[in-house]
Every structure is written in C-alpha cells, then in structure tokens.
N, C-alpha and C positions, 0 to 999 in steps of 0.2 A: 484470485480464487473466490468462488463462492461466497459470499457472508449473510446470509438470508437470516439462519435462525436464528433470534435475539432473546435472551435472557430476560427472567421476569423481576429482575433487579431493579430499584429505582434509579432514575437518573443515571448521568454519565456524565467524565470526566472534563467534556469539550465544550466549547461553547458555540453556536451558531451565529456568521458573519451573513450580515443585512448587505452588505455593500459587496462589490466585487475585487475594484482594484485599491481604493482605500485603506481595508487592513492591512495587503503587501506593505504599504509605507508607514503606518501604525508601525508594523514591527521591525523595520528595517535594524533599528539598533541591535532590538534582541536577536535577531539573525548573527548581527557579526559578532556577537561573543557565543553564541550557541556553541561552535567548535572547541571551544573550550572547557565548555563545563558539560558539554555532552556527556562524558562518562558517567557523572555523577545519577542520568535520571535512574530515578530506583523503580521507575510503575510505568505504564501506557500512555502516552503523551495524546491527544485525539482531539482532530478541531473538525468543523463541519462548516464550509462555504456552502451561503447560496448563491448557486447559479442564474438559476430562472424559479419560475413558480413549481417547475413541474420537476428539476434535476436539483443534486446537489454534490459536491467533492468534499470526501473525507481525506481526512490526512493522519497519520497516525503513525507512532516510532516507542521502540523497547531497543534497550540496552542489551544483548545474549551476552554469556558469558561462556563462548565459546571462539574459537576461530571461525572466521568466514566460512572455509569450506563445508564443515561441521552445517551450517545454517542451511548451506547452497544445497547440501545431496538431501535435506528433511524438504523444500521447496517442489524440489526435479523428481522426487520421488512420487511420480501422478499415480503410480497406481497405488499405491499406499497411500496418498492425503484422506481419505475420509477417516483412518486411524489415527491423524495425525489432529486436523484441524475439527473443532466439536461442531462448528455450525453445518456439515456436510452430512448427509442424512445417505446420503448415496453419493459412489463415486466411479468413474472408469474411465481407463486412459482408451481413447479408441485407437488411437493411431500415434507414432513416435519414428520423424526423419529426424537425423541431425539435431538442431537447436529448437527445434518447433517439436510440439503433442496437441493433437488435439482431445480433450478432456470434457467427457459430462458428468457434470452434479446436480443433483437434487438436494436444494434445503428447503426447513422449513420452519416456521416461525409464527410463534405463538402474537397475535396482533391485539386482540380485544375480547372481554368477556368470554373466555376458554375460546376465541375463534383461532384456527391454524392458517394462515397461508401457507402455501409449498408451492416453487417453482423450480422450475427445470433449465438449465445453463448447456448449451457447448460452448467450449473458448478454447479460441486456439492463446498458446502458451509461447512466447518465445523466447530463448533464452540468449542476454548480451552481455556474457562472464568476463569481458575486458573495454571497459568504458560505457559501458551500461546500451539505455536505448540512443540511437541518433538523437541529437538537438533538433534537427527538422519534424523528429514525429512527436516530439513532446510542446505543450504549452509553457509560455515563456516561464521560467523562475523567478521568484520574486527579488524586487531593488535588492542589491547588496549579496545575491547568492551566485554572481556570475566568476568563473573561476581564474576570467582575462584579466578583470581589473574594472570590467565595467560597471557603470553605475543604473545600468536599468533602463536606459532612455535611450538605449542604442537599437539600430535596426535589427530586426529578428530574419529569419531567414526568406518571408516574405518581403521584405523591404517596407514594412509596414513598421511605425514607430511604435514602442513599449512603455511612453510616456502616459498614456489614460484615453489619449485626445485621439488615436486610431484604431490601437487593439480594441479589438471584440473579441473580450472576458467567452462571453457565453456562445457566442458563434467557432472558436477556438476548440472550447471542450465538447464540442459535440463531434469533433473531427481529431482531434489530438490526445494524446496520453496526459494525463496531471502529471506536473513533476512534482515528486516528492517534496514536501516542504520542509521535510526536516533534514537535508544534504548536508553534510559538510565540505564546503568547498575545498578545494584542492587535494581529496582522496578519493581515489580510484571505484567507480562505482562497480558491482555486479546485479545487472538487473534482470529481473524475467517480468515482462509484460504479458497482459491478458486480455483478449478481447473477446465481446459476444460475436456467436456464427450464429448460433440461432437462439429462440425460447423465451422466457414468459417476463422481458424486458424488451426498453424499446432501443436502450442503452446502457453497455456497462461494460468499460475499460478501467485498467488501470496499471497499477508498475508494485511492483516490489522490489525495493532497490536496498542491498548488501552491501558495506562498509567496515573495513575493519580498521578500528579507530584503538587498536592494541596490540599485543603479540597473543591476547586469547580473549578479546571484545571484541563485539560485531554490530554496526549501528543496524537495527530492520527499520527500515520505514517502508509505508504502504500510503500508497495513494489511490484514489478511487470516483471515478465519476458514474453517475448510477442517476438511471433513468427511467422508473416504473412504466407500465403502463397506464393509458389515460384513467381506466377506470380505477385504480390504488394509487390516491395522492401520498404524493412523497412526504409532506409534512405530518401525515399519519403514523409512517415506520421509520423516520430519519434518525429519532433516538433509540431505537431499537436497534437497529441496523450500527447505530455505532456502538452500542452493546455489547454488538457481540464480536464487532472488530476488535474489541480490547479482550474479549473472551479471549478470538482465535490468538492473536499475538501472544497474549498468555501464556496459551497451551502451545504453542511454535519453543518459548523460548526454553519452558519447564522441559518439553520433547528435547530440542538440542543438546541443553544441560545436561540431561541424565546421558545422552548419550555419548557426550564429550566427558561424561566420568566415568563409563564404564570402560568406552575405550584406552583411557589414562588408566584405571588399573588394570586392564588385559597386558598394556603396554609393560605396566610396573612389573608381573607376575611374570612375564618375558624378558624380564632384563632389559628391557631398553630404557627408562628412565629411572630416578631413584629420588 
C-alpha cells in the first residue's frame, strides 16, 4: 500500500545497510532464533537496505493481537484503507475480480522546510491467502529462512547460485517482490502483494505477508522496494518514508485490535463465548 506521507518525528527505529548481500549473513544467527522469540516484539521492527544509489527495500514487522483473519479483511478492505492506513490522503478501489483490485492512492508528505510532496499510485493488489506469493516472483530469502533445510547457497529458480558470486541483489529487485525478512519459517504464510501500474514512481512493489504465530497473534510484516523518480533522490525521503511505515503498521494493528475486541464482546453479549 501507499506509504508516502512521513511524520515530522525525528529519527526511526531502522538502521540503513551499505552492503547488499553481506548483512543477510551478519544476521543469519539472529534469523534462526527469531521464531522464537517473535511474540515477544512489543513496537515496529524496521530496517532499510540499500539497493542502488537511486532504490531502497524496507522491511518492517508488528506483533497484532488479533487472529489472522481479523488482520486479513482490515488489508482487502481497499475501499476503506484510506480510513484505515494514516499515510493515504486519498483512496479508491477501481476495479475488484477475484483475488486482484486494482487501487489509487494519493499520499503526501511533508519533505523539507514546510515543503509537501504528494503523489499518486495505481497498484494492482493481489491476494495469496494460502502459501503466500510463489517463490519464483519473489527475491531470494535470506541464509537460514529457507523452510527445506537449505542453507542459502542453493540454486533459486533461475538456476542461478544464491551464494554472492552470481545473484544480482539489485538487478533481482527491480523485477521481483522483496520477501519479507521477518518470515517465520515453517508457518503458513497469507500474502497480498502490490505492484505500480502507473504514477509518480519509477518503481514500487512489495508484499504484506500474514502469519499467525498464536491461536489470537498475527506476525504483519511488510516489505517494500521503492524507487522515486530521477528528480527526488531517495536518500532525501528514505527516513521519512520509514516513518511512516511504522506510523501505518501502527495504526493497521491499534485498527485490528479494536476491532477483534469489539467483535469478542458482540460475541460475549450473544452468548457465544464467556
């Protein structure tokens, strides 16, 4: 979804990676106890790769305290996200077959010295509520998050090695979805991907991928590759922009929340639980 308009908050939670596939193996460890202690994050988790000079991939994950589905219908709900999500200034589903919508938004974001940018998105939406997006349209996961057993250095679907020495990091994400870097291996993902059709980028996919890591917890993580136009470098709005990725998540999980308690006491007031 949309993430344009950035808070005038200082700083943010993430840190920016200089390298591309070197951090992957910086964190390989913390990767494989992640699953574990995931329940415990209490705030927005948010790191920021860079890709090239001009793109960069966000990565970012909250805790709900909700069931998956509870997460899944605040998502699919396109005509209602500008209610939902704060960075969306305008919003409209145009079109909805099946698991696809196509949806425009306008955000807009305060950049420098009272100045506004605002731009304008269509993105088609697609929704893959049982094992998420295919592995071929996503970029590889990082060492240690494969859910075979493999160790990272296996061939990906182009037959191209994932050891350092053939994948191209940056030629990848300009054709591929990020996959989420905060997955928990071996639970079932529900993803809705988003891609630009048209508007005022040159590039901007990503994934939202759904996990429910409880019998009333739900992991969100969001991934995201964004790629302004020539003329607004990225290094200008990249902390902004993750700004307000932690806003929306925020505001996604505080939205869920309330609404996974209202329907528990409708529920209650009905008799059906106690």
């Amino acid at each position: 979804m949309n993430v344009l308009r950035c808070s005038q908050q200082a700083g943010f939670s993430g840190r920016t990676m200089e390298g591309a596939l070197v951090p992957w193996r910086q964190r390989r460890a913390a990767q494989r106890v992640a699953a574990t202690r995931v329940q415990a994050i209490p705030d927005v988790r948010i790191e920021v790769e860079k890709t090239s000079w001009t793109s960069r991939r966000i990565f970012a994950s909250v805790v709900v305290a909700t069931p998956k589905s509870i997460v899944w219908s605040a998502l699919t709900d396109y005509d209602n996200l500008g209610s939902i999500v704060p960075s969306i200034v305008e919003n409209r589903c145009l079109e909805r077959t099946g698991d696809s919508a196509l949806v425009y938004q306008v955000g807009a974001q305060d950049v420098a010295l009272g100045l506004k940018f605002s731009a304008a998105v269509s993105l088609r939406c697609t929704e893959f509520p049982n094992g998420g997006v295919p592995s071929d349209l996503l970029t590889v996961p990082p060492p240690g998050l494969f859910n075979d057993g493999r160790d990272g250095n296996s061939p990906n679907s182009s037959g191209s090695s994932t050891d350092g020495n053939n994948y191209d990091v940056a030629a990848a994400a300009e054709t591929l979805f990020p996959y989420p870097l905060t997955s928990v291996p071996g639970v079932l993902p529900s993803d809705i991907s988003f891609e630009l059709v048209e508007g005022d980028f040159q590039e901007f996919r990503g994934v939202w991928r759904l996990q429910q890591i409880g019998d009333s917890s739900t992991l969100l993580s969001y991934a995201v590759y964004v790629k302004p136009q020539a003329w607004l470098p990225v290094a200008l709005v990249q902390s902004r922009i993750a700004n307000e990725v932690v806003r929306n998540l925020e505001a996604l999980r505080q939205y869920a929340e309330t609404q996974y308690a209202r329907e528990f006491q409708q529920q209650k007031q009905l008799g059906a639980v106690h």
